[in-house]
Jmol script that loads the backbone (N, CA, C; Angstrom):
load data "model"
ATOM      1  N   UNK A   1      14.509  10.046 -23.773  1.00  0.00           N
ATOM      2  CA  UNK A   1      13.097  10.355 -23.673  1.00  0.00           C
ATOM      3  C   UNK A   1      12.421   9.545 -22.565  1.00  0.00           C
ATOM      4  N   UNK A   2      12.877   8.633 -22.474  1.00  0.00           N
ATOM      5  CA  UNK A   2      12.028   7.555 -21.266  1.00  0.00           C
ATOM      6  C   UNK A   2      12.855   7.843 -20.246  1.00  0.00           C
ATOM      7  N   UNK A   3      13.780   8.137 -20.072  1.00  0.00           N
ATOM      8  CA  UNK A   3      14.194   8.898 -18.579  1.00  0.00           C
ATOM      9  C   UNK A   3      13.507   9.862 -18.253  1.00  0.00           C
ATOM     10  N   UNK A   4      13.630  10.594 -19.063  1.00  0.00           N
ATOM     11  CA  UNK A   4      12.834  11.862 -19.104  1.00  0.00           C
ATOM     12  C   UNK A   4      11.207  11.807 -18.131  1.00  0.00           C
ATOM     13  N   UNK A   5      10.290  10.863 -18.969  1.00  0.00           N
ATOM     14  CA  UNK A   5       8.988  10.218 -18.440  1.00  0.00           C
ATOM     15  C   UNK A   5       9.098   9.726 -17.388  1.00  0.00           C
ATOM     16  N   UNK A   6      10.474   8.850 -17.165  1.00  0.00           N
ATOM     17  CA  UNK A   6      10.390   8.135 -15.422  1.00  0.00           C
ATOM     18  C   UNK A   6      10.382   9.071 -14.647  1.00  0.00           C
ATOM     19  N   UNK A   7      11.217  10.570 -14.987  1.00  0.00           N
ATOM     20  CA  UNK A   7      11.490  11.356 -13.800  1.00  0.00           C
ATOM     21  C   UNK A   7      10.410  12.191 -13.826  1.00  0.00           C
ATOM     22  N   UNK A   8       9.458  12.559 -14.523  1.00  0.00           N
ATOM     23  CA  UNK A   8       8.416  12.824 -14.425  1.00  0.00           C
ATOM     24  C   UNK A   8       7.628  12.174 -13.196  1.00  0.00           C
ATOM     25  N   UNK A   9       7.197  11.004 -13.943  1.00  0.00           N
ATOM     26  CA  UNK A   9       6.337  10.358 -13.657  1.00  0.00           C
ATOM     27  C   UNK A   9       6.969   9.768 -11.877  1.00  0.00           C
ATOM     28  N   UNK A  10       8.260   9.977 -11.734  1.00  0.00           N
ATOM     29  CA  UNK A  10       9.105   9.553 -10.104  1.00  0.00           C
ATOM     30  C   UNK A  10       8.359  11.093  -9.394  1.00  0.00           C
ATOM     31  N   UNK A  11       8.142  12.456 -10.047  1.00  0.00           N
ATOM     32  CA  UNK A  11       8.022  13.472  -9.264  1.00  0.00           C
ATOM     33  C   UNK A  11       6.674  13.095  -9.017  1.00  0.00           C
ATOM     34  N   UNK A  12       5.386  13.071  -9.563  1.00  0.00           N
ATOM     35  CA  UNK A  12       4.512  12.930  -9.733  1.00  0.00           C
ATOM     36  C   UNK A  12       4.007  12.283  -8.551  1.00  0.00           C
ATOM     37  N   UNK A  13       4.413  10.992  -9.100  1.00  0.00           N
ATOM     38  CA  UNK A  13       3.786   9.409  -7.714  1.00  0.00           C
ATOM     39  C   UNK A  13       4.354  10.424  -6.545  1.00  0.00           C
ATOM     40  N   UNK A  14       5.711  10.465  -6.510  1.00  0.00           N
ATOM     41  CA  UNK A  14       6.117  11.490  -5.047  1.00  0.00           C
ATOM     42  C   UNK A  14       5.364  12.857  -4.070  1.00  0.00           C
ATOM     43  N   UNK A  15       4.780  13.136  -4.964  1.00  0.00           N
ATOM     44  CA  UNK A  15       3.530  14.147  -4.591  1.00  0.00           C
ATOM     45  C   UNK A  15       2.255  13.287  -4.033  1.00  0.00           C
ATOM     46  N   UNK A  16       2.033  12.357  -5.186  1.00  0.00           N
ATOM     47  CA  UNK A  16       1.146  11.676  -4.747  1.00  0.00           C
ATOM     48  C   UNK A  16       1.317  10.811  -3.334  1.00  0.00           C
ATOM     49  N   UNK A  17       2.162  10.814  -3.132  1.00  0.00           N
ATOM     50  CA  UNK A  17       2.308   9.565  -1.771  1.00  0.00           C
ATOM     51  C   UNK A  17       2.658  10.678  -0.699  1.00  0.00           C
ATOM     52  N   UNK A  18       3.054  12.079  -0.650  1.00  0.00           N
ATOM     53  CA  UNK A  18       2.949  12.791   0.572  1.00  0.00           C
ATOM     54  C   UNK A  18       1.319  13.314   0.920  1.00  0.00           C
ATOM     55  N   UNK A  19       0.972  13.558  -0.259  1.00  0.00           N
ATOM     56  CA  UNK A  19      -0.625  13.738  -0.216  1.00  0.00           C
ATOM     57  C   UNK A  19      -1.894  12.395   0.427  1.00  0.00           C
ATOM     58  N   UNK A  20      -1.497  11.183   0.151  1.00  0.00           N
ATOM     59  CA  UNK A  20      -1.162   9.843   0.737  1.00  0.00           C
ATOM     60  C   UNK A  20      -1.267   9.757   2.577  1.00  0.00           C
ATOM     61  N   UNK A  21      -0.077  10.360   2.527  1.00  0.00           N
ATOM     62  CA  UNK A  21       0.719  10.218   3.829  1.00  0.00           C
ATOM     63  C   UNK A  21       0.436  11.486   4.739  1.00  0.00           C
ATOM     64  N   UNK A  22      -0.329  12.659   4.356  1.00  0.00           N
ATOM     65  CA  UNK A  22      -1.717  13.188   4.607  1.00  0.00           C
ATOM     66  C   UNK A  22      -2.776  12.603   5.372  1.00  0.00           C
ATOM     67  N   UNK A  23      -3.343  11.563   4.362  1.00  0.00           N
ATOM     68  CA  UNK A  23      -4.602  11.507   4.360  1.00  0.00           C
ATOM     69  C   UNK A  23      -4.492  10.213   5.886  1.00  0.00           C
ATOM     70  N   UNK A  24      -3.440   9.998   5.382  1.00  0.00           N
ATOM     71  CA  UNK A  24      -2.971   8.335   6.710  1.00  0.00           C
ATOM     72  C   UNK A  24      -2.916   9.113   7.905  1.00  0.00           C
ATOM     73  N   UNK A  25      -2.142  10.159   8.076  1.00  0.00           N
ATOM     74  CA  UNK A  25      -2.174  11.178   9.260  1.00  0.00           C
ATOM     75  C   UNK A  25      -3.350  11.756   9.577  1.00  0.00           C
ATOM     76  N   UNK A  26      -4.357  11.842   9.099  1.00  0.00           N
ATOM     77  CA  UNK A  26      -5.099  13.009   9.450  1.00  0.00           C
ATOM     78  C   UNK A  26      -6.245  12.496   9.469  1.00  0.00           C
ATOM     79  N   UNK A  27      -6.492  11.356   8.588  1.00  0.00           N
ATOM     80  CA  UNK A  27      -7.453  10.647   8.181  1.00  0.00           C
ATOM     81  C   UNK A  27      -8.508  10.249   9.552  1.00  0.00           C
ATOM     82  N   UNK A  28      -9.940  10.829   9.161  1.00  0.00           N
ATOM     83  CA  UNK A  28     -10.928  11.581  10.321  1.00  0.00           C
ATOM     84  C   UNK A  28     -11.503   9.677  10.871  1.00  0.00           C
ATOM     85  N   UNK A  29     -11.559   8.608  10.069  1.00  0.00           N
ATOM     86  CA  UNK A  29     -11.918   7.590  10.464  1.00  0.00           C
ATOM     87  C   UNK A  29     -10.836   6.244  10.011  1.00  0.00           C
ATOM     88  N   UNK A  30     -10.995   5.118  10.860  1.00  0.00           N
ATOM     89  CA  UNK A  30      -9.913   4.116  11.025  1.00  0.00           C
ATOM     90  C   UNK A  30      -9.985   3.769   9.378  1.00  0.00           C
ATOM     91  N   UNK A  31     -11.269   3.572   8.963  1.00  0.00           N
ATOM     92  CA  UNK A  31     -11.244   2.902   7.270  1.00  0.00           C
ATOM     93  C   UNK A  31     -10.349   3.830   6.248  1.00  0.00           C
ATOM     94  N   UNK A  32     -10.636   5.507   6.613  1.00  0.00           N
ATOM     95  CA  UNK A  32      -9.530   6.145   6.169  1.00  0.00           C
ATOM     96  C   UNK A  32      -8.479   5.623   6.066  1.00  0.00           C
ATOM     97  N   UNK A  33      -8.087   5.622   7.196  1.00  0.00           N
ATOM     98  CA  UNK A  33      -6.378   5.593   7.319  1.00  0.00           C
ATOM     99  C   UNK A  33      -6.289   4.025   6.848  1.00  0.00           C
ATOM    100  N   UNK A  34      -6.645   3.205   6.774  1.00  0.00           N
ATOM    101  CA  UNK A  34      -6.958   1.845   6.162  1.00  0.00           C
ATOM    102  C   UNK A  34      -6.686   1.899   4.286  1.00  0.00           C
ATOM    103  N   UNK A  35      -7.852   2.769   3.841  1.00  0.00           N
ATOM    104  CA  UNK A  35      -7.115   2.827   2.214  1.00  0.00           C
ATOM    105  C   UNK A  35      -5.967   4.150   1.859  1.00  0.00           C
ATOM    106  N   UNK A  36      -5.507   5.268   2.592  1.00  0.00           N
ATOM    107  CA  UNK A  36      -4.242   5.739   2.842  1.00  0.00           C
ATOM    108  C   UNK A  36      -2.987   4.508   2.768  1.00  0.00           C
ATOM    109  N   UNK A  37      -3.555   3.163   3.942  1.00  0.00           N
ATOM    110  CA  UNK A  37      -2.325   2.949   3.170  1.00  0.00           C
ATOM    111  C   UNK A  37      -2.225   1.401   2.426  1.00  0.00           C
ATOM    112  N   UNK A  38      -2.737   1.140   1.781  1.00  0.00           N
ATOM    113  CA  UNK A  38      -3.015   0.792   0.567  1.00  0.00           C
ATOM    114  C   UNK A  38      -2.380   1.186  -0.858  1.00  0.00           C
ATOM    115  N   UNK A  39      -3.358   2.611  -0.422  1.00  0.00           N
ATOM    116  CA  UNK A  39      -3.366   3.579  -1.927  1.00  0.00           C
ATOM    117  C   UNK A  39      -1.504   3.911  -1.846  1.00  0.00           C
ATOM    118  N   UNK A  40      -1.367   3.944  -0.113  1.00  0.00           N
ATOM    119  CA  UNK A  40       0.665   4.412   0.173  1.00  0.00           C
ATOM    120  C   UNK A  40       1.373   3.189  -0.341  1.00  0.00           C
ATOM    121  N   UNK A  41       0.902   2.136  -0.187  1.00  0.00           N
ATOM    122  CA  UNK A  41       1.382   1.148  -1.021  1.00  0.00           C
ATOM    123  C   UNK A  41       1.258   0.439  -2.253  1.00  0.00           C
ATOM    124  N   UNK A  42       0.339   1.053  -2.987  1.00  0.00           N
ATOM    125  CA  UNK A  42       0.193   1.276  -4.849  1.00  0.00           C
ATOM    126  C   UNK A  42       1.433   2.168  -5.010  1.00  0.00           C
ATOM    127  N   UNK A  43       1.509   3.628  -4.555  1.00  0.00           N
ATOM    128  CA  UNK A  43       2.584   3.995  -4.761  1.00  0.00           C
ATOM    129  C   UNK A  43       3.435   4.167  -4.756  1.00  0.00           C
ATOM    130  N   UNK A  44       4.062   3.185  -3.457  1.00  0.00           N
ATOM    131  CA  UNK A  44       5.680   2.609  -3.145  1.00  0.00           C
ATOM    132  C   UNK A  44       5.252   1.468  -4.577  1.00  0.00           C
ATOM    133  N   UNK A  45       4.704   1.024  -5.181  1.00  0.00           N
ATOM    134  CA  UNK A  45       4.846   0.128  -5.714  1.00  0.00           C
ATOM    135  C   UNK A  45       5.277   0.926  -7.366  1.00  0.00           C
ATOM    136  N   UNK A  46       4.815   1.741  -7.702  1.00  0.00           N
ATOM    137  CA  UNK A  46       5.075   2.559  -8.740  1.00  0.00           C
ATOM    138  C   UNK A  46       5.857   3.444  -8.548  1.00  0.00           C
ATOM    139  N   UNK A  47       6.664   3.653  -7.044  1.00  0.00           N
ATOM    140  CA  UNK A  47       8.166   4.274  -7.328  1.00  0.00           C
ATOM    141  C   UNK A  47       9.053   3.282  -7.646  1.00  0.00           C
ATOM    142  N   UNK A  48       8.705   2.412  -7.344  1.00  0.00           N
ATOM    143  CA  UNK A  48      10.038   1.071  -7.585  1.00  0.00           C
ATOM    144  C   UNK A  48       9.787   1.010  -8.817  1.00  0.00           C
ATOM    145  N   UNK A  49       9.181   0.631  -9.540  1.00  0.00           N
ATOM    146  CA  UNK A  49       9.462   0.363 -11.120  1.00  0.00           C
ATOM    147  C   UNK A  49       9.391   1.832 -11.911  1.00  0.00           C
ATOM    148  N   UNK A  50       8.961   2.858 -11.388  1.00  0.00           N
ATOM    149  CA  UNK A  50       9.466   3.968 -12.230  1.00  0.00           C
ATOM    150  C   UNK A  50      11.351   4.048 -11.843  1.00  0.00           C
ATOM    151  N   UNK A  51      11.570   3.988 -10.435  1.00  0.00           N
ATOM    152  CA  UNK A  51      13.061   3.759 -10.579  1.00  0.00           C
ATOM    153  C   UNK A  51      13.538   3.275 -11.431  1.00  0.00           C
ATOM    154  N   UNK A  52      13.356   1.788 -11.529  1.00  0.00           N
ATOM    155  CA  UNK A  52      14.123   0.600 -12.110  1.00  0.00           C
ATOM    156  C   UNK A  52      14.109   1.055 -13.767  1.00  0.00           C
ATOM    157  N   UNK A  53      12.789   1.260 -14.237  1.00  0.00           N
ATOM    158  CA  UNK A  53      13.120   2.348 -16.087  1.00  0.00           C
ATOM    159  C   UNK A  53      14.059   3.438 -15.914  1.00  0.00           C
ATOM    160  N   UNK A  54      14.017   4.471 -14.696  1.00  0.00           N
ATOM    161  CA  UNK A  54      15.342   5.316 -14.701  1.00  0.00           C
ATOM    162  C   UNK A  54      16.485   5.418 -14.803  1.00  0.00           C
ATOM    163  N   UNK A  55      16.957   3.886 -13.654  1.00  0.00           N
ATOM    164  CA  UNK A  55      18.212   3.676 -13.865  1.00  0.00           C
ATOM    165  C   UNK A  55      18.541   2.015 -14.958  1.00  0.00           C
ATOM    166  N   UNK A  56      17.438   2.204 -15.618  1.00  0.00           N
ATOM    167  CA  UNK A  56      17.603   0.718 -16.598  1.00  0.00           C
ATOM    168  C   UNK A  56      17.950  -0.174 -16.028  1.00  0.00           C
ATOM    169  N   UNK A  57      17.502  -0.818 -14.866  1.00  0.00           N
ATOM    170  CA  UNK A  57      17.472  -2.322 -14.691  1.00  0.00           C
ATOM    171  C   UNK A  57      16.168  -2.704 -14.161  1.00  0.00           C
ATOM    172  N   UNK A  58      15.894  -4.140 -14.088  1.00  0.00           N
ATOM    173  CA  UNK A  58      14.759  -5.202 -14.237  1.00  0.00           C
ATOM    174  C   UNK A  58      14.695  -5.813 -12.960  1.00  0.00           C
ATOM    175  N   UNK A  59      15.611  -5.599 -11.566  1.00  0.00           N
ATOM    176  CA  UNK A  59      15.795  -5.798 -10.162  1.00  0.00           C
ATOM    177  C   UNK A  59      14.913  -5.850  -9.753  1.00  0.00           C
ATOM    178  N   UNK A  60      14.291  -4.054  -9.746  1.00  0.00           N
ATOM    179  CA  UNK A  60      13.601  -3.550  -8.990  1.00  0.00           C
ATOM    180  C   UNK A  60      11.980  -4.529  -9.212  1.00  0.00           C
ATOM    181  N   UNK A  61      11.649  -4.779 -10.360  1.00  0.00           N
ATOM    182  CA  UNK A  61      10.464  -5.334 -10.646  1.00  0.00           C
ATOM    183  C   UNK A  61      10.283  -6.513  -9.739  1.00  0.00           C
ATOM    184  N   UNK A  62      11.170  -7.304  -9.105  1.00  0.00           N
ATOM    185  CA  UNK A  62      11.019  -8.590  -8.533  1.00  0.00           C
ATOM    186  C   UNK A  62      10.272  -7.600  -7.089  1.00  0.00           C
ATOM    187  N   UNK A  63      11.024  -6.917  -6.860  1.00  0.00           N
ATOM    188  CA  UNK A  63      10.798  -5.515  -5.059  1.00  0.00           C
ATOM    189  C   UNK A  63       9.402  -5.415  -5.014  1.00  0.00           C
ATOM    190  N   UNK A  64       9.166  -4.957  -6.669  1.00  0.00           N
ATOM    191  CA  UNK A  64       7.570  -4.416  -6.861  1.00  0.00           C
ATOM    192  C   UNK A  64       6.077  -5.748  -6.727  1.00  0.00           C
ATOM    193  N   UNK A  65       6.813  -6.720  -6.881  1.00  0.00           N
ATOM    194  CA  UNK A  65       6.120  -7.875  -6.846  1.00  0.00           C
ATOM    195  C   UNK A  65       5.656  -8.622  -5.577  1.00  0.00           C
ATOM    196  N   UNK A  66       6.800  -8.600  -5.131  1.00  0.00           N
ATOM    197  CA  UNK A  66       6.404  -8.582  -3.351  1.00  0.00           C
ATOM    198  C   UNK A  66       6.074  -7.704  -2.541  1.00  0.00           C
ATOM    199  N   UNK A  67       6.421  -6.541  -2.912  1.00  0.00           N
ATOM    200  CA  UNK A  67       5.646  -5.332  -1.786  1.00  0.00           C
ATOM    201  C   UNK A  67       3.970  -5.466  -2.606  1.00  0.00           C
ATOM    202  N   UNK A  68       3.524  -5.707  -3.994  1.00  0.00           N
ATOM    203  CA  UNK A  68       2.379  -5.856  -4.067  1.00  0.00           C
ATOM    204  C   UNK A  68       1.704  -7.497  -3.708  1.00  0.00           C
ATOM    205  N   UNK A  69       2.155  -8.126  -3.137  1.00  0.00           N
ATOM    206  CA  UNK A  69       1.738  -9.192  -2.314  1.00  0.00           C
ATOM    207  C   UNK A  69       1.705  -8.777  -1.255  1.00  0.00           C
ATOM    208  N   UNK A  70       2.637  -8.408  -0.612  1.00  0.00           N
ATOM    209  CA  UNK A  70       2.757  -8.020   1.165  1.00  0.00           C
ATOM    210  C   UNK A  70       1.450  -6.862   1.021  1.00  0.00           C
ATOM    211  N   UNK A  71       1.341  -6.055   0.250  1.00  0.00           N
ATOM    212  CA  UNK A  71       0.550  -4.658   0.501  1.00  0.00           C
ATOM    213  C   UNK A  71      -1.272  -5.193   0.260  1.00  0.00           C
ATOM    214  N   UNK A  72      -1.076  -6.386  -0.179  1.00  0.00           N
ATOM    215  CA  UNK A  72      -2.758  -7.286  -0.571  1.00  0.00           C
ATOM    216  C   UNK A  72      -3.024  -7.782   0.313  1.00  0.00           C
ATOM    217  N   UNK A  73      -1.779  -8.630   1.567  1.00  0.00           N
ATOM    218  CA  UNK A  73      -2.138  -9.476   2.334  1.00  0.00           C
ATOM    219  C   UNK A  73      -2.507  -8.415   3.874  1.00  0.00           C
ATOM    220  N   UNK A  74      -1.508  -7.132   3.876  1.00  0.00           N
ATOM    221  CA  UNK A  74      -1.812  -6.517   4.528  1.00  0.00           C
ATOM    222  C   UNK A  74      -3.168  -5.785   4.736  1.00  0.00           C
ATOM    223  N   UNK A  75      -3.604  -5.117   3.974  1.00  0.00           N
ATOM    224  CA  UNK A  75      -5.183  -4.948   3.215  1.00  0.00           C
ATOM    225  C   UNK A  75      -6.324  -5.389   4.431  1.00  0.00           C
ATOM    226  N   UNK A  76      -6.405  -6.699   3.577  1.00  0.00           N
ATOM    227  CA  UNK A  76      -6.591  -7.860   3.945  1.00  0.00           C
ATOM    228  C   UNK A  76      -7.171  -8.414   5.603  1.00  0.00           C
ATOM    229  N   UNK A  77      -5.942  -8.267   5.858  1.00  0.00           N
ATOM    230  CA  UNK A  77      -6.014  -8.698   7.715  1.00  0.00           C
ATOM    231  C   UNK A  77      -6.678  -7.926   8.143  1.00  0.00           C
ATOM    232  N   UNK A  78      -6.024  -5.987   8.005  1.00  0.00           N
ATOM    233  CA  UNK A  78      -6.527  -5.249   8.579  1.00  0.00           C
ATOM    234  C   UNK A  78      -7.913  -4.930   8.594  1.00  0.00           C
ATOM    235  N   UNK A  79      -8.379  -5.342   7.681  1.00  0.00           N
ATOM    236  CA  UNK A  79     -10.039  -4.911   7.170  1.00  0.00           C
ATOM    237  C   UNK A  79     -10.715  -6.169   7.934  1.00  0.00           C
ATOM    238  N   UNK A  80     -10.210  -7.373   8.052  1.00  0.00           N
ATOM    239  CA  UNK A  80     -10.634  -7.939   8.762  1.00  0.00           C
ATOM    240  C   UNK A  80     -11.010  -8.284  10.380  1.00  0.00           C
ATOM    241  N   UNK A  81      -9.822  -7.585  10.569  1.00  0.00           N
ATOM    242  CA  UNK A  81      -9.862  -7.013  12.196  1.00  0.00           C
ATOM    243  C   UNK A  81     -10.531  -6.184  12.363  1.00  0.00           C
ATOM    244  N   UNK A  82     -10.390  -4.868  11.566  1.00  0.00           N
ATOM    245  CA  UNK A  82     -11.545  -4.256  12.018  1.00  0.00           C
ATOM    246  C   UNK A  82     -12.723  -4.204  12.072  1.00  0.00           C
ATOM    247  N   UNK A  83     -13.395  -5.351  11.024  1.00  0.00           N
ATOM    248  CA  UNK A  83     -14.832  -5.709  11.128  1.00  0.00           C
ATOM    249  C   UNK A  83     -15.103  -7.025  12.294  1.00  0.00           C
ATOM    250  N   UNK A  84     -14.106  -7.919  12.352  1.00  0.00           N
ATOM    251  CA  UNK A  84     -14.327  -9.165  13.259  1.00  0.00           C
ATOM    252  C   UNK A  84     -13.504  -8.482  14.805  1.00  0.00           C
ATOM    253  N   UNK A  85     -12.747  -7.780  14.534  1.00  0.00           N
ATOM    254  CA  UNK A  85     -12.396  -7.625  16.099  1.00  0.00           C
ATOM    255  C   UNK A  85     -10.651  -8.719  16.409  1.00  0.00           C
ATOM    256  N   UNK A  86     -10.709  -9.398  15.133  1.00  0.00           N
ATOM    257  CA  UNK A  86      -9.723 -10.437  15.523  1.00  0.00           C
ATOM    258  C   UNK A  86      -9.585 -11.117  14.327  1.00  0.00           C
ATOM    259  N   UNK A  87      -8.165 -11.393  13.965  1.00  0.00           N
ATOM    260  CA  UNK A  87      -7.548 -11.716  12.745  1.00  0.00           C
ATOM    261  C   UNK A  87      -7.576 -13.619  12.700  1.00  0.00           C
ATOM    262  N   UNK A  88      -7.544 -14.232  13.291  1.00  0.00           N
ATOM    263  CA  UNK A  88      -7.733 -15.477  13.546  1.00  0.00           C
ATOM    264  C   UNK A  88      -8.422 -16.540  14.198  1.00  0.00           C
ATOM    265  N   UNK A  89      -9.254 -16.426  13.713  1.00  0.00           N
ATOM    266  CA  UNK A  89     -10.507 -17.118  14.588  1.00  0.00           C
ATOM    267  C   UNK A  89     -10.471 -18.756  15.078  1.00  0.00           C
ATOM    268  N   UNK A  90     -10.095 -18.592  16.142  1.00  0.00           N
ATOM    269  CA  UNK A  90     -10.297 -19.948  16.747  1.00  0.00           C
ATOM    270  C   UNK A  90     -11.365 -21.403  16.996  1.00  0.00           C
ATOM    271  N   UNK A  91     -11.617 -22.373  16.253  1.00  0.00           N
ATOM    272  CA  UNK A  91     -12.714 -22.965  17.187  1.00  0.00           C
ATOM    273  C   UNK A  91     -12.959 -22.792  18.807  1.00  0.00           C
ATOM    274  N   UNK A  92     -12.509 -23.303  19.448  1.00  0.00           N
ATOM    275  CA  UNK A  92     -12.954 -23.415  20.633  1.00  0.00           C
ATOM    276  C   UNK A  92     -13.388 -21.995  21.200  1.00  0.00           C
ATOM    277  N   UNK A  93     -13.293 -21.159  20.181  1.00  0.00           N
ATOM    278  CA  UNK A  93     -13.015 -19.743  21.371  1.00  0.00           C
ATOM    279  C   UNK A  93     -15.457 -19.303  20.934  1.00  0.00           C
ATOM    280  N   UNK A  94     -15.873 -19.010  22.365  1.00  0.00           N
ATOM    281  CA  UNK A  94     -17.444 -18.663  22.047  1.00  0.00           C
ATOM    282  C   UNK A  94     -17.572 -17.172  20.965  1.00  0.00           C
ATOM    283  N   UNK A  95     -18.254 -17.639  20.301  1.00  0.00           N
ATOM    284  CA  UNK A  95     -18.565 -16.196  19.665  1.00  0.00           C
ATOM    285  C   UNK A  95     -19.409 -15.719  20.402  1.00  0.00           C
ATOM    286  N   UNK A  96     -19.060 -14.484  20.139  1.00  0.00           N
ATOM    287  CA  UNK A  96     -20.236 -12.897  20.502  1.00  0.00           C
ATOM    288  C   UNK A  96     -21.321 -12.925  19.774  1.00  0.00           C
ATOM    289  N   UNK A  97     -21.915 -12.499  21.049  1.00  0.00           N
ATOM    290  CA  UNK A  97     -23.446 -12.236  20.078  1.00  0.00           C
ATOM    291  C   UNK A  97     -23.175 -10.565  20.649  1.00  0.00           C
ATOM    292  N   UNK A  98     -24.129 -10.102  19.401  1.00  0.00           N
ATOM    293  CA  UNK A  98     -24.483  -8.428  19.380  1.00  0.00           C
ATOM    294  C   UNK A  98     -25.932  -8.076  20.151  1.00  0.00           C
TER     295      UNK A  98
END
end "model"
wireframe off; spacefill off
backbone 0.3
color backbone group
């Protein structure tokens, strides 16, 4: 029965992440394509542990733990660049005025 649900639930997310991978392609502004992939990396994160219940092992969960760190820190930067222009801000360097 819980195989059953993983492979469900494996077709499912899989729809969901080409629909995803859509929105990252096509996506009409940069912030778009910004939570495309995010949201593409919630659901690499919920194919790995729907795997790991499929084929019954507890591996995959460590995979899912770091791609949801890497996919927070990534987030992250990018949103920051695109509002500052630049991911690491230097002292010495003059700020812009608007």
């Amino acid at each position: 029965m819980i195989h059953t649900a993983a492979l469900i639930g494996l077709i499912m997310v899989g729809l969901a992440s080409l629909l995803t991978l859509y929105r990252l392609v096509r996506g009409p502004t940069l912030p778009d394509r910004i939570l495309a992939l995010d949201t593409l990396t919630i659901n690499t994160i919920a194919l790995i542990v729907l795997f790991g219940i499929w084929i019954g092992t507890s591996v995959n969960f460590e995979a899912a733990l770091l791609m949801a760190v890497l996919g927070f820190i990534s987030t992250v930067i990018l949103s920051k660049y695109l509002l500052r222009g630049r991911i690491i801000e230097l002292k010495n360097t003059p700020k812009e005025h608007d």
